[in-house]
N, CA, C and O atoms as CSV, one atom per row, in Angstrom:
chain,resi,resn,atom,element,x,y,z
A,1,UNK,N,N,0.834,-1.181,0.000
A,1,UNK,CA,C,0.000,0.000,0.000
A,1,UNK,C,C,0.875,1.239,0.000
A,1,UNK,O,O,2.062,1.301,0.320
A,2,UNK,N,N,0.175,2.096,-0.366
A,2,UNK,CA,C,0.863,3.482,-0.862
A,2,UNK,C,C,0.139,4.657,-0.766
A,2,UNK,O,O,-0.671,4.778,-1.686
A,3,UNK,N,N,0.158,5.779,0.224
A,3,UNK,CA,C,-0.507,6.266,-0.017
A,3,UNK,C,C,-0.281,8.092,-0.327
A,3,UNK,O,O,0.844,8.591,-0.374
A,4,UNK,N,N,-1.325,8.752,-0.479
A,4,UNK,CA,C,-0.577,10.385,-1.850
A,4,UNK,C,C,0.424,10.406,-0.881
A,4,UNK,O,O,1.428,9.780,-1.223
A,5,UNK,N,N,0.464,10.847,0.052
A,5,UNK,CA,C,1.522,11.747,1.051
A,5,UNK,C,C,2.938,11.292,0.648
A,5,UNK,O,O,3.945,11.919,0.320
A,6,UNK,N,N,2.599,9.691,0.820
A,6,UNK,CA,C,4.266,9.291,0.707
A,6,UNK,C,C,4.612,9.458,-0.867
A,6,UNK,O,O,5.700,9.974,-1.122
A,7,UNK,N,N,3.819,9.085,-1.897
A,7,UNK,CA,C,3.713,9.739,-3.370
A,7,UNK,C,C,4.507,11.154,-3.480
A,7,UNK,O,O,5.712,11.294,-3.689
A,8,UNK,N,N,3.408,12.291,-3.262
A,8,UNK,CA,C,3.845,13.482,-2.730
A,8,UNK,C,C,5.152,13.457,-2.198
A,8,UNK,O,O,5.888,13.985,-3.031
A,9,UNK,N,N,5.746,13.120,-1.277
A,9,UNK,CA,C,7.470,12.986,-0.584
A,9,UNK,C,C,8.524,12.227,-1.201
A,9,UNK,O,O,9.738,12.297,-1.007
A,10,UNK,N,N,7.880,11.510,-1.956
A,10,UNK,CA,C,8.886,10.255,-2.837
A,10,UNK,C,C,9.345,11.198,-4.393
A,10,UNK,O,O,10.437,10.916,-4.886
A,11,UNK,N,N,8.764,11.920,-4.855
A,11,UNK,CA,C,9.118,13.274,-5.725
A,11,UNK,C,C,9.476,14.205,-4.955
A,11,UNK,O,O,10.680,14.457,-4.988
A,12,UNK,N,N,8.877,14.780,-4.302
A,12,UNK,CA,C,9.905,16.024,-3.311
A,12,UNK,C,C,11.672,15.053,-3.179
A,12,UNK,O,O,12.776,15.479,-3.519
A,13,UNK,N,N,11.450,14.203,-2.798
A,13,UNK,CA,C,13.017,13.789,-2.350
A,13,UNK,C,C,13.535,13.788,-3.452
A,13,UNK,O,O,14.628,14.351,-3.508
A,14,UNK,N,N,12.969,13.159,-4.778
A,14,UNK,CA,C,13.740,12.879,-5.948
A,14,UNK,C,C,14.111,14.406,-6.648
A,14,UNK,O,O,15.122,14.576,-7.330
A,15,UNK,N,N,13.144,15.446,-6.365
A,15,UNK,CA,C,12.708,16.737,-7.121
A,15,UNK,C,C,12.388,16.494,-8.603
A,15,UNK,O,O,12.823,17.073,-9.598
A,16,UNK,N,N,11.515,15.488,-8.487
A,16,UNK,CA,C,10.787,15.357,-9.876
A,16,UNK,C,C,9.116,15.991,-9.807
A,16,UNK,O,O,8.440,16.031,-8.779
A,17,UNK,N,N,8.703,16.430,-11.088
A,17,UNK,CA,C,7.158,16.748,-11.066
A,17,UNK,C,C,6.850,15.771,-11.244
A,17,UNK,O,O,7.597,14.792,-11.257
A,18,UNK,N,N,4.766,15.772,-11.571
A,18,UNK,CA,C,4.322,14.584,-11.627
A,18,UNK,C,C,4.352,14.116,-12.983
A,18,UNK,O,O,4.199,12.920,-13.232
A,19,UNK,N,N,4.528,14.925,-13.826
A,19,UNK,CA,C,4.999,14.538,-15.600
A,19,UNK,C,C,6.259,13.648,-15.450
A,19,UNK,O,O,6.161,12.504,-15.892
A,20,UNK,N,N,7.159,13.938,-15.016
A,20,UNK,CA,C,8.501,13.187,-14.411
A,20,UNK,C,C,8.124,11.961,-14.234
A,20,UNK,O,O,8.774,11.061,-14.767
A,21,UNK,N,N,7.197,11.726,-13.589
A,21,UNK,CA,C,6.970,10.661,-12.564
A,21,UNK,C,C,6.352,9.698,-13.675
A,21,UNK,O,O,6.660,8.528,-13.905
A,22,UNK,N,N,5.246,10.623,-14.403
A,22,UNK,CA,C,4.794,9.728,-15.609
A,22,UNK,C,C,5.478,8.975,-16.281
A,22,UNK,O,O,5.423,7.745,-16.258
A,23,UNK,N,N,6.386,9.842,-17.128
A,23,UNK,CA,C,7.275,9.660,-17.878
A,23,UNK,C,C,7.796,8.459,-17.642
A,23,UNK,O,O,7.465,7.521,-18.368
A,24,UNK,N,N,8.758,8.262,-16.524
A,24,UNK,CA,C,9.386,7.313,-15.304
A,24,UNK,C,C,8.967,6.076,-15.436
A,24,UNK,O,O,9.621,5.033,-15.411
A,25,UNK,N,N,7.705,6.268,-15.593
A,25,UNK,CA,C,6.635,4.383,-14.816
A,25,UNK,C,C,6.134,4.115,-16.291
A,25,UNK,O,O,6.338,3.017,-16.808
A,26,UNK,N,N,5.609,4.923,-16.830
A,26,UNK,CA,C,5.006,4.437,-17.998
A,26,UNK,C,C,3.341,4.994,-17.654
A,26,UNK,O,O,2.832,4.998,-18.775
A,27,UNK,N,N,2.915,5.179,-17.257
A,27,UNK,CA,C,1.664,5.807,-16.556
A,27,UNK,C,C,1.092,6.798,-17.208
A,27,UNK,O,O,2.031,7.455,-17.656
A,28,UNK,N,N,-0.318,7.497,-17.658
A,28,UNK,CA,C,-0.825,8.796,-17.671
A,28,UNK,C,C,-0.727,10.074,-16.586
A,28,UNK,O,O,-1.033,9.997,-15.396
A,29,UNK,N,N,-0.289,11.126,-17.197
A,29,UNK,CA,C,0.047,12.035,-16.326
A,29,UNK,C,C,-1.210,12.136,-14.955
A,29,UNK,O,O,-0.909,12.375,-13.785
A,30,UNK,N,N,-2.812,11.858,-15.530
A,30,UNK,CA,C,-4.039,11.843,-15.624
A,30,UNK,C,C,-4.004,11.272,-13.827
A,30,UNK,O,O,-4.455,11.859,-12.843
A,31,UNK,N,N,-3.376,10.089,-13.899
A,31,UNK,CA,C,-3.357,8.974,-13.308
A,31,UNK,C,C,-2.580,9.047,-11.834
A,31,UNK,O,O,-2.933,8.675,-10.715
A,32,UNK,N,N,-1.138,9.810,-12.419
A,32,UNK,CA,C,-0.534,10.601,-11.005
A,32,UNK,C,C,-1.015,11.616,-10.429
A,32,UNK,O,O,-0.765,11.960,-9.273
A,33,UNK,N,N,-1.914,12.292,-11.389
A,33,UNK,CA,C,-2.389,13.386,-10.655
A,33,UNK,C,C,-3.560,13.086,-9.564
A,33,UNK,O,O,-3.694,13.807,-8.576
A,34,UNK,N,N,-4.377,11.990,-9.815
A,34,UNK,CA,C,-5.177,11.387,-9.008
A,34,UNK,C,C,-4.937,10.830,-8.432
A,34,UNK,O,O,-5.584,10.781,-7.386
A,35,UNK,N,N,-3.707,9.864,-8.645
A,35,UNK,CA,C,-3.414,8.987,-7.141
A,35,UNK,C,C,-2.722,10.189,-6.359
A,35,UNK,O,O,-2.769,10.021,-5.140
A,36,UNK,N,N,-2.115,11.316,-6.750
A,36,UNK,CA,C,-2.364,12.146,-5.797
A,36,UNK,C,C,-3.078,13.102,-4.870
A,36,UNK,O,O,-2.734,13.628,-3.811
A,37,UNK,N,N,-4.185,13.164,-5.599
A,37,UNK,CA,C,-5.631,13.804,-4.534
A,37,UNK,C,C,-6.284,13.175,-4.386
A,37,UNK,O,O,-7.441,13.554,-4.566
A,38,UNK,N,N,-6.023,11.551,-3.891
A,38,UNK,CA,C,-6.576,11.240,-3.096
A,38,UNK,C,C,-6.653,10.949,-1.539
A,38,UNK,O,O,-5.602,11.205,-0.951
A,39,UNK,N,N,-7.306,10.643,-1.044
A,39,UNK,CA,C,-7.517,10.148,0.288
A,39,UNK,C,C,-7.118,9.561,0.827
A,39,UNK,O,O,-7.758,8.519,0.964
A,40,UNK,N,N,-5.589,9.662,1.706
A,40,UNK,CA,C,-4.990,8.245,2.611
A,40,UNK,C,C,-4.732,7.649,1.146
A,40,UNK,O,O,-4.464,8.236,0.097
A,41,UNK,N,N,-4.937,6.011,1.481
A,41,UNK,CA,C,-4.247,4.982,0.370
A,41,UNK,C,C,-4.852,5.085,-0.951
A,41,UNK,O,O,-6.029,4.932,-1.280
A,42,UNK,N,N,-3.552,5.452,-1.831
A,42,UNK,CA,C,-4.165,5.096,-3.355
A,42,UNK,C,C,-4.649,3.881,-3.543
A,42,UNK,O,O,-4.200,2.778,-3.231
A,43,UNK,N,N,-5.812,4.271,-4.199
A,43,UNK,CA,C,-6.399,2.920,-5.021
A,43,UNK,C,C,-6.153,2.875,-6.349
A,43,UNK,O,O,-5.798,3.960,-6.811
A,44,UNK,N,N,-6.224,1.981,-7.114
A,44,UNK,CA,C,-6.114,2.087,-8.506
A,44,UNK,C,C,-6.297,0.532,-8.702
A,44,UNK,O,O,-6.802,-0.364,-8.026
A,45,UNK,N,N,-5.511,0.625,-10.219
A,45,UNK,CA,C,-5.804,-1.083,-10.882
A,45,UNK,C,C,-3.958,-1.140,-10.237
A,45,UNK,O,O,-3.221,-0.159,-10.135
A,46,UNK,N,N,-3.563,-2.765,-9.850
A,46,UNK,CA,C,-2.490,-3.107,-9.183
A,46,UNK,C,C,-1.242,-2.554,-10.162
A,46,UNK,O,O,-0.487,-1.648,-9.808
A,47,UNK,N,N,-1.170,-3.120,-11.212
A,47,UNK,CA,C,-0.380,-3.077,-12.363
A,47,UNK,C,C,-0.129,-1.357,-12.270
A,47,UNK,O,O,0.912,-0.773,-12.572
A,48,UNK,N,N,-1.020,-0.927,-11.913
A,48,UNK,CA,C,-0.715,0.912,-12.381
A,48,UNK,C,C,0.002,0.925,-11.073
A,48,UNK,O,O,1.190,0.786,-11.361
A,49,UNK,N,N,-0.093,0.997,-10.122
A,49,UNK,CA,C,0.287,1.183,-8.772
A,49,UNK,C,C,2.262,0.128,-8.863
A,49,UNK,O,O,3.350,0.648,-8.614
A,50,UNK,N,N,2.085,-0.908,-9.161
A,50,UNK,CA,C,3.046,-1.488,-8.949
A,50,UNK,C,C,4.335,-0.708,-10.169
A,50,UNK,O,O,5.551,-0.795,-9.998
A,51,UNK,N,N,3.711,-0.041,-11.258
A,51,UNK,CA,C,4.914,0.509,-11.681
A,51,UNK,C,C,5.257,1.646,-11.663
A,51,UNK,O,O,6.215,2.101,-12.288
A,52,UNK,N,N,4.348,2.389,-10.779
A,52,UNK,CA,C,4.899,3.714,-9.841
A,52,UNK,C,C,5.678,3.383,-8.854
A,52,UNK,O,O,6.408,4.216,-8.319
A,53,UNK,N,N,5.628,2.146,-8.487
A,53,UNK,CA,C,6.639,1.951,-7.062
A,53,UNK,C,C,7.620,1.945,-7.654
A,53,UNK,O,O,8.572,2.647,-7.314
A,54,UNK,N,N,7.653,0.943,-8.965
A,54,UNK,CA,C,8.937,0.291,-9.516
A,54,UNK,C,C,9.286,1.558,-10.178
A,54,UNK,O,O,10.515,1.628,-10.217
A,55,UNK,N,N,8.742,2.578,-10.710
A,55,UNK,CA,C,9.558,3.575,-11.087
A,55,UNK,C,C,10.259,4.223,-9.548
A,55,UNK,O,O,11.456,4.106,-9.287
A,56,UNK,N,N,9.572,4.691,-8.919
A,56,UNK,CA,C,10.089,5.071,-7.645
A,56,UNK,C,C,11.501,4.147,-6.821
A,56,UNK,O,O,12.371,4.494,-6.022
A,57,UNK,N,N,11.233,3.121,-7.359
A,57,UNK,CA,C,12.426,2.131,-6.476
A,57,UNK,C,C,13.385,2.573,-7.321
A,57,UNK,O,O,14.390,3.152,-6.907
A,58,UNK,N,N,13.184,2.364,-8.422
A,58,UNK,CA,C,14.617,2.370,-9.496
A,58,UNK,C,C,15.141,3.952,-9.434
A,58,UNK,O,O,16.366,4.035,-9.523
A,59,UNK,N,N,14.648,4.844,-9.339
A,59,UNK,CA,C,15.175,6.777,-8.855
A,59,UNK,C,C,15.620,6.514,-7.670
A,59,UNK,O,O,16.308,7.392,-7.149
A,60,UNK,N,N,15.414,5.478,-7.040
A,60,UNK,CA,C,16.344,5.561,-5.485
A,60,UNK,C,C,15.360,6.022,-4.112
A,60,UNK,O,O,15.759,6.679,-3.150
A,61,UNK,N,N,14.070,5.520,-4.305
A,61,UNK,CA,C,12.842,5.749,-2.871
A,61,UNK,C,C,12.692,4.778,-2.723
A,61,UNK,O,O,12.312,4.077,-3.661
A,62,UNK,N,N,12.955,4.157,-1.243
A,62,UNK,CA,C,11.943,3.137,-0.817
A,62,UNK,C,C,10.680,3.581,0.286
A,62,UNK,O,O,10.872,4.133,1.370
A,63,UNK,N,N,9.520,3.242,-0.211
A,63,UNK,CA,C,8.346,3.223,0.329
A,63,UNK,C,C,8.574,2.315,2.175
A,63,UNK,O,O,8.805,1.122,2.370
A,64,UNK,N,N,8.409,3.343,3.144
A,64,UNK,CA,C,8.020,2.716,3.961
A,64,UNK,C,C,6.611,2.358,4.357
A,64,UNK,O,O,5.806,3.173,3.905
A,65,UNK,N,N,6.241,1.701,4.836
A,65,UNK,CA,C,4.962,0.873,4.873
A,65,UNK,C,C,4.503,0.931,6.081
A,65,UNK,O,O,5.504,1.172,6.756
A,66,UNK,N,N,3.339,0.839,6.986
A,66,UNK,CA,C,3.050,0.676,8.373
A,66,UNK,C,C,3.192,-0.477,8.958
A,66,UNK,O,O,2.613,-1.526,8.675
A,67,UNK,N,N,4.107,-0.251,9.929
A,67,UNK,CA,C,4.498,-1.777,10.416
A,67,UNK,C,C,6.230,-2.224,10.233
A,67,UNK,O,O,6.732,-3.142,10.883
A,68,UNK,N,N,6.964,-1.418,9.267
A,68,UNK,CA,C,7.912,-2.006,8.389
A,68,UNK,C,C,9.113,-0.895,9.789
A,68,UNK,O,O,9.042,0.126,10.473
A,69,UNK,N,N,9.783,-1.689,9.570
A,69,UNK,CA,C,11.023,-0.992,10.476
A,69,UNK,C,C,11.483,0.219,9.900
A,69,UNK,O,O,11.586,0.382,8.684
A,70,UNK,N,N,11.718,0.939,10.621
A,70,UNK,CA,C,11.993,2.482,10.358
A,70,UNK,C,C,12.492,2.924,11.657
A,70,UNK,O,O,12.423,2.226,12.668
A,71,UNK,N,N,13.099,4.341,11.601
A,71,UNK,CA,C,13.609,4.957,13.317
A,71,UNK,C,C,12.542,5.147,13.755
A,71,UNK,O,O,12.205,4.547,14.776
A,72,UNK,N,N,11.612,6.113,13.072
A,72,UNK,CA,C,10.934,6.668,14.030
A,72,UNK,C,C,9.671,5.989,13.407
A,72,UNK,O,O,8.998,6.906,12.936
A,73,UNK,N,N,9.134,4.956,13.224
A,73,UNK,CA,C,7.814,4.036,13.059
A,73,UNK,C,C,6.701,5.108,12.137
A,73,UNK,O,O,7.096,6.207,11.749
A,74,UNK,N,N,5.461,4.674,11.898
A,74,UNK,CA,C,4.692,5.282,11.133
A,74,UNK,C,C,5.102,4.926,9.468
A,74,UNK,O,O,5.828,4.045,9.008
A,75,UNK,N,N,4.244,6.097,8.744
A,75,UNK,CA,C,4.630,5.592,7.446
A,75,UNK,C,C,5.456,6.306,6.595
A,75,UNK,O,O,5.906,6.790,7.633
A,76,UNK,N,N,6.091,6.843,5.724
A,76,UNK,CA,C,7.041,7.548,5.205
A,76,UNK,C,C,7.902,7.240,3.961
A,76,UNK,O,O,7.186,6.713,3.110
A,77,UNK,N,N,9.035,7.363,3.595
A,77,UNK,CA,C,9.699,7.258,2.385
A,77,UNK,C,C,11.116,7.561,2.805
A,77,UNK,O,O,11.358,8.348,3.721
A,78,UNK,N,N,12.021,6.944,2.142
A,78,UNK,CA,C,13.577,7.002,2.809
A,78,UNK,C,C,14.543,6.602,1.176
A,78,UNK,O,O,14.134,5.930,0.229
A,79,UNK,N,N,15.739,7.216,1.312
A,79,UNK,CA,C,16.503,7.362,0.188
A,79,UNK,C,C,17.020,5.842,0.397
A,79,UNK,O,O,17.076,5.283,1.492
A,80,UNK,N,N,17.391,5.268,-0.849
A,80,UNK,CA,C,18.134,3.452,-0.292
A,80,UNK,C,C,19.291,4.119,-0.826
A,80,UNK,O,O,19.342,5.102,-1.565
A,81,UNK,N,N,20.124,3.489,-0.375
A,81,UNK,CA,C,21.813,3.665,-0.987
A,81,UNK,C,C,21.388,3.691,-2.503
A,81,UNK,O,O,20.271,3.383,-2.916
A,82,UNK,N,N,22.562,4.149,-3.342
A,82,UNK,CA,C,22.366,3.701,-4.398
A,82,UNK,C,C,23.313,2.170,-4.856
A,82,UNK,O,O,24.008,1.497,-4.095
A,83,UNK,N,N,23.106,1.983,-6.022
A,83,UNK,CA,C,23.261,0.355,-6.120
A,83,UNK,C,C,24.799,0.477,-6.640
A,83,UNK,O,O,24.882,1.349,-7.505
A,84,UNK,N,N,25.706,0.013,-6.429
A,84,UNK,CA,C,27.354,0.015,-6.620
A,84,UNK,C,C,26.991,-0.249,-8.310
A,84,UNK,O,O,26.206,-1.013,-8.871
A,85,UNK,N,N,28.092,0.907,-8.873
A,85,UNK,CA,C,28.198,0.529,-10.136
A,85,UNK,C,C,28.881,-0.610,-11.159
A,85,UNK,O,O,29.757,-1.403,-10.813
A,86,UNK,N,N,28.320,-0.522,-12.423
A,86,UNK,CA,C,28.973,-1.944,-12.773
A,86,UNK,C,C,30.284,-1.761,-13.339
A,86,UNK,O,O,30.953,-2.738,-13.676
């Protein structure tokens, strides 16, 4: 699950817009703009959702989740290392 806020913070960290973001996943601009006004957890069809993450994972965000270890608990977004080059 995913929801706008951490959306919203997962581009602030990267400093991408939501065209960016499109671009990124493969997605309608249409589509980020709504999973961003919405309510708490985006809903959508899975496939749309799963390649906003996967665009988001691959720019270097990992989605924290409720429940998932973190310092300070709750839900949020955190930079991962980046991946050693080849």
């Amino acid at each position: 699950m995913m929801t706008s806020g951490q959306l919203k913070a997962a581009r602030a960290l990267l400093g991408i817009d939501q065209a960016t973001l499109a671009e990124l996943s493969g997605v309608s601009l249409a589509t980020i703009q709504r999973m961003e006004a919405s309510e708490g957890t985006v809903r959508g069809v899975v496939d749309t959702l799963v390649k906003v993450i996967d665009a988001l994972a691959a720019a270097g965000v990992e989605l924290v989740g409720e429940g998932q270890r973190s310092d300070t608990g709750g839900r949020g977004v955190r930079l991962r290392s980046p991946p050693p080059a080849s």
